[in-house]
C-alpha angles and dihedrals in degrees: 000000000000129000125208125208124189123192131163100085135145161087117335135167109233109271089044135118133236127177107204114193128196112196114200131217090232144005114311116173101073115098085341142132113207124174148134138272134168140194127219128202109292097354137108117262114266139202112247098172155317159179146218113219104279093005137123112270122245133217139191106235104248091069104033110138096009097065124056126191117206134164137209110213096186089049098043077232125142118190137198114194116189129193123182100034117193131201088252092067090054094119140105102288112206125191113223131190123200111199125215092263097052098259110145126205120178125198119243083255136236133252119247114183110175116191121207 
């Protein structure tokens, strides 16, 4: 089993910056996919990014070049910086990892509120 746990939330004025960070119970970079969703109010959850151990990472368009995935191997710790906020990525923002053998675990999410 592997917990996620976000953290880095919070309230920002559009043009800001926020680093989220998901620690992981155990390792979570070998043979794994990790990456990052969110949910705004009343929509469906959405991919944002993510990134195979080793990989290229991957982004949705509307935040190329604003939004960058990283990991920390020694620290089982996955981070999404993101410059530039606007007002539209204002939403919950969850890490989930999607083990080799296809088993999914998702974090509890972190608020991003971002104010125009």
């Amino acid at each position: 089993q592997v917990q996620l746990v976000e953290s880095g939330g919070g309230l920002v004025q559009a043009g800001g910056s926020l680093r989220l960070s998901c620690v992981a119970s155990g390792s979570i970079f070998r043979d794994n996919l990790i990456g990052w969703y969110r949910q705004a109010p009343g929509k469906q959850r959405e991919w944002v990014t993510s990134i195979s151990g080793g990989g290229i990472p991957a982004y949705r368009d509307s935040v190329k070049g604003r939004f960058t995935i990283s990991t920390d191997d020694a620290r089982n710790t996955v981070y999404l910086q993101m410059n530039n906020l606007k007002p539209e990525d204002t939403a919950v923002y969850y890490c989930r990892l999607e083990q080799y053998s296809g088993k999914v675990f998702w974090g509890q999410g972190t608020q991003v509120t971002v104010s125009s």
